[in-house]
N, C-alpha and C positions, 0 to 999 in steps of 0.2 A: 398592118403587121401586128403578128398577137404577140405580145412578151409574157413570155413562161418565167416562173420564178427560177433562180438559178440552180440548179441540181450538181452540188459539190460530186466532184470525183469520188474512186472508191479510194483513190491512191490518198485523197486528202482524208477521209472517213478511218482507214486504218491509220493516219498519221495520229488522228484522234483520241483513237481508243487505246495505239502507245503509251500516248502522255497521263490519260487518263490512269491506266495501268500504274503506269510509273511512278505517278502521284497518292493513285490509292494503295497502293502495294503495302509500303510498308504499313501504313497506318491500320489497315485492314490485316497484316500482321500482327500488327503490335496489341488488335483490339481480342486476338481469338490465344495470344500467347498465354500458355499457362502459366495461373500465381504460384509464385513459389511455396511451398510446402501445402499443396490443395492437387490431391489424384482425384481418380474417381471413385476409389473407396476409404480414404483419408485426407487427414487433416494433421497434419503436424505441424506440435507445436511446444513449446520448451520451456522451463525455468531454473534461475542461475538462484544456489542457495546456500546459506555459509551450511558446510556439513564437514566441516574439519575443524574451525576457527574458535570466535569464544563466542559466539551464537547461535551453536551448531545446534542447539536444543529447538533453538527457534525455527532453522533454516529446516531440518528431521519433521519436523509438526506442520510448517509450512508446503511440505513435499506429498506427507501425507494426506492431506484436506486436499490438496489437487488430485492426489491419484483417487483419490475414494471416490470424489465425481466423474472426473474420465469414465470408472470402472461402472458406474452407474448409468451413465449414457449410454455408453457402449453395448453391454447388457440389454438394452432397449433400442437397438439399432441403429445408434450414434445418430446423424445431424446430418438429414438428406440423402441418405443411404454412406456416409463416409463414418466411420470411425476414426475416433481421435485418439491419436499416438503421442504420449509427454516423455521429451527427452529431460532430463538432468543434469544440469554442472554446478561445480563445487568452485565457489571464488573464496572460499577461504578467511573472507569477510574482508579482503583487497582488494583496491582498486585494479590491478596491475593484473590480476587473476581473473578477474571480471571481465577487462576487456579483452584476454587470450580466451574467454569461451564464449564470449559472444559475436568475438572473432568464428571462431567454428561451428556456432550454431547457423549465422545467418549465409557463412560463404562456403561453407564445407558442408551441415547438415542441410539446409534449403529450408529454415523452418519460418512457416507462416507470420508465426509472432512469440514474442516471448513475454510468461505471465508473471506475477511473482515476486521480482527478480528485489533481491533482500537487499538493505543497505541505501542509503545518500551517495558517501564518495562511490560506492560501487555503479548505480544507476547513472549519477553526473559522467563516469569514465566512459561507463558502455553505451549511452544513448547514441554519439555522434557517428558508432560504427553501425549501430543497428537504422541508425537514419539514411544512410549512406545505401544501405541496401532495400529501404521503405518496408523496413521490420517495424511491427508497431509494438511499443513499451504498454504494456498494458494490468494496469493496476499494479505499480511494485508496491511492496511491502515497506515502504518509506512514508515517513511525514515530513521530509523536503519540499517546502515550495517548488523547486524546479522540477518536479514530479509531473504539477502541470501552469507551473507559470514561467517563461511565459508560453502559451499557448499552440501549441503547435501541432498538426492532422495526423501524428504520432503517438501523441501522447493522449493516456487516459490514467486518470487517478482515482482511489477510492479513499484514503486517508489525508482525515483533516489536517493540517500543517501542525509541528508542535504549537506555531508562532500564533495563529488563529484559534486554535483550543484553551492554550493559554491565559490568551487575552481574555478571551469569553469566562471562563471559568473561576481563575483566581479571583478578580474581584466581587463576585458575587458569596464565597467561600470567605473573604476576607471580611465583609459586611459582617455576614450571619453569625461569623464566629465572633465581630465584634471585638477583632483584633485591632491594638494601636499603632505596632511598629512592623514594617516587614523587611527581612532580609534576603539574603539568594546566597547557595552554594553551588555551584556549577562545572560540568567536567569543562577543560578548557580546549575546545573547540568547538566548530561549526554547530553541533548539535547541541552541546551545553548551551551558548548563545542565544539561539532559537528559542529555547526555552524560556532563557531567562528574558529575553528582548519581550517576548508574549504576555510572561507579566508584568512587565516595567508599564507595557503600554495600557495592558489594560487597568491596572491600580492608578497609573496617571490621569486614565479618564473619571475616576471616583475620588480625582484629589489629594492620594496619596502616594506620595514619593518611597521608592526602594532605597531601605540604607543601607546595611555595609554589605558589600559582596565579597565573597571570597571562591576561589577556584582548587583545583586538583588537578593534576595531570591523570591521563587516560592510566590505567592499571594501578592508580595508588591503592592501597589497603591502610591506609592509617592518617582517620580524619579528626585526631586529639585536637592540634592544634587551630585547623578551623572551627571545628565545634567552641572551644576556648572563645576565640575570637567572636564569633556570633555571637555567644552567650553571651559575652561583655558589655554585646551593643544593646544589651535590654531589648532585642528581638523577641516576637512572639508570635512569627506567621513565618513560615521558613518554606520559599520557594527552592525547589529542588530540580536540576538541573543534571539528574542521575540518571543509572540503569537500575542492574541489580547489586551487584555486590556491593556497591558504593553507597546506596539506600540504605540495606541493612547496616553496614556501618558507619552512618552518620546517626540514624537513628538510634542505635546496642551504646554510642558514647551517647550521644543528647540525653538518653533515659540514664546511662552510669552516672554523669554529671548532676544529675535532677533537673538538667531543662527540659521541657515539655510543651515546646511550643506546636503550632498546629503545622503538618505538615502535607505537602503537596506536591507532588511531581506529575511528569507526563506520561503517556501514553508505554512510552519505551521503559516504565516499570509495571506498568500493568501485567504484570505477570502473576503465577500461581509463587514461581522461585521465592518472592520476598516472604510470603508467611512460610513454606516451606522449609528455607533455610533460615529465616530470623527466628523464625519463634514466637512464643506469645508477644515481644515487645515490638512485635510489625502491627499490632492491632492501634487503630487508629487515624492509619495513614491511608493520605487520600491520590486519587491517582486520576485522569482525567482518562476517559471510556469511548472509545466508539461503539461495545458491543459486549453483549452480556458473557460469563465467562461459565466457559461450559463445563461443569459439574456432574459428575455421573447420577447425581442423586436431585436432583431442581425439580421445584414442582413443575417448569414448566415441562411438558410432557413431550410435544416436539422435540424441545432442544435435549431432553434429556433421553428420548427413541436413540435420536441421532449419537448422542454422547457415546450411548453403550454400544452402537454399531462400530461406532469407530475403535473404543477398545476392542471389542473381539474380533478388527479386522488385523488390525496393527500391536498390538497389547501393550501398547500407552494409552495414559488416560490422555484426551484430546488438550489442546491449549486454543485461546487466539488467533493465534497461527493456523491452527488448525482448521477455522472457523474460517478467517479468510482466507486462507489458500481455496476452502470448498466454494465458496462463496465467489471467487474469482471464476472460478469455472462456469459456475450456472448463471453467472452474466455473461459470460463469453457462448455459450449453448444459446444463451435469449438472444443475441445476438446474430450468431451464426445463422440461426432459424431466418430470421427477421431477414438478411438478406437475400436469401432465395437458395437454389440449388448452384446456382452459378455464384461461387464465392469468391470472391476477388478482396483484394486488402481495401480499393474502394469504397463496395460496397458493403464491406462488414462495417468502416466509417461511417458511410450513410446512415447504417443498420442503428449504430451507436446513437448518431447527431439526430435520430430521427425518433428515436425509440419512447420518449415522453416521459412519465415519472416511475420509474421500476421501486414498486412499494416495500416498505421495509419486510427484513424477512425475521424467520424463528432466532436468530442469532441477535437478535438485536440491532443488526448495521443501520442507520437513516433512511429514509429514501434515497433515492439517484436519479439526478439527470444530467443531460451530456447534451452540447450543443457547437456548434462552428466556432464559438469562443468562449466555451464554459466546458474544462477540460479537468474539473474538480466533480466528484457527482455530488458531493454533500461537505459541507464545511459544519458542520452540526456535531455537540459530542456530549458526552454527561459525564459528572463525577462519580466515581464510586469508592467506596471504604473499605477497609479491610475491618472487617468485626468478628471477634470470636475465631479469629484464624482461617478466613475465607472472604471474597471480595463480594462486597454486595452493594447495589447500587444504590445512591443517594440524591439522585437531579434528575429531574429531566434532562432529554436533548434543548439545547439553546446554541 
């Protein structure tokens, strides 16, 4: 007797390809569902920026350097045949306001990712909504460590922490200047902190101890009696722990007083406002740099094409802000590129973790790179001065 191998039913064959069915279904759903804020001829995508508050100057320049490259791509056929579409909201420089539009950006608007997005407590409030929906935070406008640590498939940052600049910076600036005693004035929160923690550690590691510290609450205008007090402690390296207004008036009393000691703050006064509204007695001060500041008049030629395009687009002169709002974008276009026609939040990750060293550009930013647990692209930053009533740069990146 010959034995035939056994030939299943059909009844059992369609039982088969049921389950089979039933099992790929969804997944073979789930794998063809469109990303959110990605058609086939767009891409949207969003930035939340103080434009009422008290960094509205910032949040305005910030807005503009994103739309100038939108408007740039676009013109040139956007990114796979899709044009990209930048929505807008105003947090007011609150947390509270921050997370009601990123509320509607990610579950009302549908948008891909949000860029930009200005502020510490504002970014710490709105991350966990934007997580919730696999919106990715990308590049805010912050020098918070939790920007990208700890590290998570959301998050991408382009600015060195105060805490890391700091450290790097002041005690190199303290050497040269062959300073003996250093003190800190600091606004008194989270960010004042940061600052001052940055150089406590890095003066600790060149053996010098920070002595008297004294603070301010957010919105003071009158720093007679800290000034007093530093000056008493025979300080002559004054860690600042400022923005804008609070710079210019620590330093307008330090010069009335006749102290003169050297000063230095972070990133968050790198602004044009301090020589602007100080005046000649802002010349001096030093301020820690991710990136050259853009001037309509610089020799360098690029950055100063770029400068006057953006005034006759907008008719401000450009800021930092300005620089990295643009600057946000054309990593995000490199990006976009890199992961193909079929864009997915994925694979724009991929695009990211995979992308290798994105070289420094005309603006001065560091290089970048980005990886499965390297969620900072550069931790790199330089000093620069204010001399003659304009900021000019004095260090290299370190």
């Amino acid at each position: 007797m010959t034995h035939h191998p056994t030939t299943p039913s059909s009844l059992m064959i369609a039982s088969v390809l049921v389950t089979l069915t039933t099992l790929s279904g969804p997944a073979a759903a789930q794998s063809t569902a469109p990303t959110q804020g990605v058609s086939k001829t767009e891409i949207l995508i969003a930035t939340i920026q103080d434009l009422s508050g008290p960094v509205a100057a910032y949040g305005k320049a910030a807005r503009n350097g994103l739309q100038l490259r939108v408007d740039e791509i676009n013109e040139q056929g956007g990114i796979h045949g899709r044009k990209i579409r930048l929505l807008v909201e105003d947090n007011g420089y609150d947390p509270k306001k921050a997370v009601l539009a990123a509320q509607k950006l990610v579950s009302q608007d549908k948008v891909f990712l949000i860029a930009s997005h200005i502020g510490t407590p504002m970014n710490n409030a709105a991350m966990p909504v934007m997580f919730e929906k696999n919106v990715i935070n990308f590049l805010p406008l912050s020098a918070g460590r939790e920007m990208f640590d700890p590290p998570h498939k959301l998050k991408f940052a382009s600015v060195a922490s105060y805490y890391e600049t700091m450290r790097m910076n002041v005690p190199k600036l303290f050497k040269e200047k062959g300073a003996k005693q250093a003190c800190a004035l600091y606004q008194d929160d989270d960010y004042g902190l940061e600052v001052v923690r940055g150089g406590e550690a890095g003066l600790k590691e060149i053996g010098v101890t920070l002595g008297e510290k004294t603070t301010y609450k957010r919105g003071a205008t009158d720093f007679s009696s800290q000034v007093a007090k530093l000056k008493a402690s025979g300080c002559d390296f004054l860690v600042m722990g400022t923005i804008v207004r609070e710079t210019i008036g620590t330093i307008a009393e330090a010069r009335k007083t006749g102290w003169n000691p050297t000063f230095v703050g972070s990133q968050a006064s790198y602004t044009e406002l301090i020589h602007k509204l100080g005046g000649k007695g802002m010349d001096g001060y030093y301020a820690v740099s991710t990136n050259f500041f853009p001037y309509l008049d610089l020799d360098n030629q690029p950055l100063r094409f770029w400068a006057n395009k953006y005034k006759t687009k907008f008719g401000d002169d450009p800021s930092t802000y300005s620089t990295g709002g643009y600057a946000t974008i054309d990593l995000f276009i490199k990006a976009a590129l890199k992961a193909g026609p079929n864009l997915t939040t994925d694979s724009f990750i991929k695009a990211m973790e995979t992308m290798g060293e994105v070289p420094a550009d005309m603006f001065g930013t560091p290089p970048l790179s980005f990886s499965a647990t390297k969620r900072l692209g550069s931790s790199l930053s330089r000093l620069s001065q204010i001399q003659d009533g304009r900021w000019k740069v004095v260090s290299d990146l370190r």
